[in-house]
C-alpha positions as CSV (number, residue, x, y, z in Angstrom):
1,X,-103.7,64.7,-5.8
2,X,-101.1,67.6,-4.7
3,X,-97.6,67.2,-5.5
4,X,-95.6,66.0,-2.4
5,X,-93.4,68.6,-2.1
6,X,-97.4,70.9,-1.5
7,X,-97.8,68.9,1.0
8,X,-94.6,69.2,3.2
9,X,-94.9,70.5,6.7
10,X,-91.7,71.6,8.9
11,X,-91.5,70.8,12.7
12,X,-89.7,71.4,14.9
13,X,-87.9,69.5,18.0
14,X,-87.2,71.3,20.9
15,X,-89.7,73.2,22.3
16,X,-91.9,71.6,19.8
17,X,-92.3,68.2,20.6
18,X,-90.4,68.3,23.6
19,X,-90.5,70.8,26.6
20,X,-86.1,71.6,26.0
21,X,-85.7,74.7,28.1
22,X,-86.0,73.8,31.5
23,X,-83.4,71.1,30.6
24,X,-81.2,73.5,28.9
25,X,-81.4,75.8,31.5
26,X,-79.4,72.5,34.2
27,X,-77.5,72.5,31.8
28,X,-77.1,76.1,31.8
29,X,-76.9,76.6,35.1
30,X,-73.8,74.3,35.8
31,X,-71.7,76.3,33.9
32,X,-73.0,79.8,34.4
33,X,-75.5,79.9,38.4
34,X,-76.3,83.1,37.3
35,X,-78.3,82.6,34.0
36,X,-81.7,83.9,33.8
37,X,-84.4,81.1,34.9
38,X,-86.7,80.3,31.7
39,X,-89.2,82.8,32.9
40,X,-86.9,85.6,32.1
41,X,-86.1,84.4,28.4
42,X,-87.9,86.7,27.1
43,X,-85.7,87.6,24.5
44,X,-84.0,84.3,21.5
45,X,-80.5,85.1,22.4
46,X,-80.8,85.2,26.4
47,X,-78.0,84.5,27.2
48,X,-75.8,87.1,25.9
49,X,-75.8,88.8,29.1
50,X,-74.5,86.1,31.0
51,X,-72.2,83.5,28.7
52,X,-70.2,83.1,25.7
53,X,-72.4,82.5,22.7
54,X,-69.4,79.6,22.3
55,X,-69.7,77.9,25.5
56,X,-73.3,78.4,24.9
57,X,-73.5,76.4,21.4
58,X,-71.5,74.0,23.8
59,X,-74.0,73.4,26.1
60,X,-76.5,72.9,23.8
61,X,-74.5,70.6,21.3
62,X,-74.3,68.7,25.0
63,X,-78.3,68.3,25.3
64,X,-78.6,66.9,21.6
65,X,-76.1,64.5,22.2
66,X,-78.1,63.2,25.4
67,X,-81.4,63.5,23.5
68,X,-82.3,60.2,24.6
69,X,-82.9,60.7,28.0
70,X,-85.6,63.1,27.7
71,X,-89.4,62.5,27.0
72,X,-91.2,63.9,24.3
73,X,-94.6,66.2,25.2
74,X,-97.6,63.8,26.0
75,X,-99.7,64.8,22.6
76,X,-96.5,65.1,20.5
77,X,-96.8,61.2,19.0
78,X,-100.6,61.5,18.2
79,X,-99.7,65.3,16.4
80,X,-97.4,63.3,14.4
81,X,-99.8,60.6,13.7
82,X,-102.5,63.5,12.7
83,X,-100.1,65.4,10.2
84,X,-99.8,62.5,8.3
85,X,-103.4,60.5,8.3
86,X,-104.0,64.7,6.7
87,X,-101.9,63.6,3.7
88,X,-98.6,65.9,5.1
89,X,-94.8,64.8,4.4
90,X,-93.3,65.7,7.4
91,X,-89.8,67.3,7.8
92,X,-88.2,67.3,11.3
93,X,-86.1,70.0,11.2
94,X,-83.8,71.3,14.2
95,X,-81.2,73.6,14.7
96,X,-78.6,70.7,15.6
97,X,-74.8,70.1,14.2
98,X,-74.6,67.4,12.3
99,X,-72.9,65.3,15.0
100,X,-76.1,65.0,16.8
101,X,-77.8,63.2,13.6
102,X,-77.5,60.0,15.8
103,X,-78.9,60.4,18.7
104,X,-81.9,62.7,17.5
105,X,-82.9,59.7,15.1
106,X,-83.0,57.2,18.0
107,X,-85.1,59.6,19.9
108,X,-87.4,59.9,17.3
109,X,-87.3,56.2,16.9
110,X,-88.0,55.3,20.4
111,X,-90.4,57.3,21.5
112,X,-92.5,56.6,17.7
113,X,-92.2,59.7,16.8
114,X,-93.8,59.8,13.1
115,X,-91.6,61.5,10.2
116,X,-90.5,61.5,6.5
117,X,-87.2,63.1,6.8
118,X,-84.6,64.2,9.3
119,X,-82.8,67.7,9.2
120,X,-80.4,69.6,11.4
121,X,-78.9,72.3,10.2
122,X,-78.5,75.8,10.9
123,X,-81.4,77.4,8.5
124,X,-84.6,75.5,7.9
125,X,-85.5,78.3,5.8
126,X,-83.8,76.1,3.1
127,X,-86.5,73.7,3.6
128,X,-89.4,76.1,2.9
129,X,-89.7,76.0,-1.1
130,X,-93.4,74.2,-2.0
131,X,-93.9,73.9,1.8
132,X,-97.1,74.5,3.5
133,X,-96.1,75.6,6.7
134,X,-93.5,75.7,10.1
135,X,-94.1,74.7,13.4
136,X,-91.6,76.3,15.5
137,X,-90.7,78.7,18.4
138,X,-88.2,79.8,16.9
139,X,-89.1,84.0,16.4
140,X,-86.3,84.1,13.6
141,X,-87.7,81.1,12.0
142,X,-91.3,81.9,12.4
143,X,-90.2,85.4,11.0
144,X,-88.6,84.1,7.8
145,X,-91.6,81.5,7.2
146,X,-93.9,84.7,7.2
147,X,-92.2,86.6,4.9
148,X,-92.1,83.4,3.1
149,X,-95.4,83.2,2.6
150,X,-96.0,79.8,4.6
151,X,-97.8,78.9,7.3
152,X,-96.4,79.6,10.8
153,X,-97.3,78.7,14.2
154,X,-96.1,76.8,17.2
155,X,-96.3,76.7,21.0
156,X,-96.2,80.0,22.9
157,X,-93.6,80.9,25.3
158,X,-92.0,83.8,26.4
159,X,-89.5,84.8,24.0
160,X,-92.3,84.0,20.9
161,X,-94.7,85.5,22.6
162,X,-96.4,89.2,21.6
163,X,-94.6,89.1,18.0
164,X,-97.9,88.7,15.9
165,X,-97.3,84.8,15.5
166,X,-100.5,82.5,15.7
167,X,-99.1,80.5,19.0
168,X,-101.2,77.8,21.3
169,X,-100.2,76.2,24.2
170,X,-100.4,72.7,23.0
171,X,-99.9,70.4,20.2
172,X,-103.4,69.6,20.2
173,X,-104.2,73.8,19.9
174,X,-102.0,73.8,17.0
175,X,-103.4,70.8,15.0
176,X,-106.7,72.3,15.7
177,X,-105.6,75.8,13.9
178,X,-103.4,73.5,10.9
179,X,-107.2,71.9,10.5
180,X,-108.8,75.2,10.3
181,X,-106.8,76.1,7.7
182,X,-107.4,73.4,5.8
183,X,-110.8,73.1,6.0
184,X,-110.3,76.6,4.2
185,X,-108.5,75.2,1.3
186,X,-111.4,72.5,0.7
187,X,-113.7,75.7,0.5
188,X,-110.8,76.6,-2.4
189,X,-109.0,79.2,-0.5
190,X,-105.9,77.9,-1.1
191,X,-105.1,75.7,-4.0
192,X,-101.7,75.0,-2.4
193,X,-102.8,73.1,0.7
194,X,-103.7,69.4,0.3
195,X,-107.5,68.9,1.1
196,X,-107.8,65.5,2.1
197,X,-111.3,63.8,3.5
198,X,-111.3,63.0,7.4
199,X,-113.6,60.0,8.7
């Protein structure tokens, strides 16, 4: 059997496992009407134009700490499930301060969201030794994870998009490509990924 720490996979929260950005953007919006509606983000840092990046960190510190309130995407669970009935440890990592440990555990809890560990903090790339790959949409995590050497891939939107990531639309897109690629290692590809037998 692979060593746990070969079989550790980094995901993501928001944007991830749940759709964050039209709820940051009411957030947004009530203290800035004239930030850019999601369908403009086309580049990570937005809001520049528009906001302080303080006021922005704010508002989004704001979001975590009401994380409960919001629904995670329909096929997020059953992802979750997947990763680990393919032998994964899975590492939910967001960018989060450490205040919103709380209420980002209780959503996971509630909605039976399926995990091994529990990070926020500022650089997952910390997280990436003897990992197997990100899930992300993050461009400047998805970057570092390349250059890494680990897997990367995610769901597409418009500030990920058209950078040379491998993005889907779904959850159920991305498991598909995370199976593809292990199906690849159990040809001996990759003696890295775990290769585990599927009924």
């Amino acid at each position: 059997m692979e060593s746990e720490g070969k079989m550790k996979i980094i995901v993501d929260i928001d944007n991830t496992l749940w759709y964050f950005a039209p709820v940051l953007y009411e957030y947004l919006l009530k203290v800035n009407p004239r930030i850019l509606p999601t369908d403009q983000w086309g580049a990570w840092k937005f809001w520049e134009r528009d906001m302080d990046t303080k006021v922005f960190y704010e508002v989004l510190k704001k979001v975590h700490m009401d994380q409960e309130q919001f629904v995670p995407y329909g096929d997020a669970k059953q992802f979750l499930i997947s990763l680990k009935e393919r032998g994964f440890r899975i590492l939910i990592a967001s960018h989060r301060e450490k205040e919103t440990y709380d209420p980002t555990l209780r959503w996971l809890e509630k909605n039976e969201l399926t995990f091994d560990e529990l990070h926020v903090l500022n650089d997952k790339s910390i997280l990436f030794k003897d990992a197997f790959g990100v899930v992300d949409d993050s461009p400047v995590t998805l970057e570092k994870a390349k250059k890494a050497g680990i897997v990367t891939t995610g769901l597409s939107f418009p500030w990920n998009e058209g950078l040379g990531y491998t993005l889907f639309g779904s959850l159920t897109e991305v498991l598909a490509y995370i199976d593809s690629i292990l199906e690849q290692s159990c040809g001996g590809t990759r003696g890295d990924v775990p290769c585990t037998s599927r009924s």
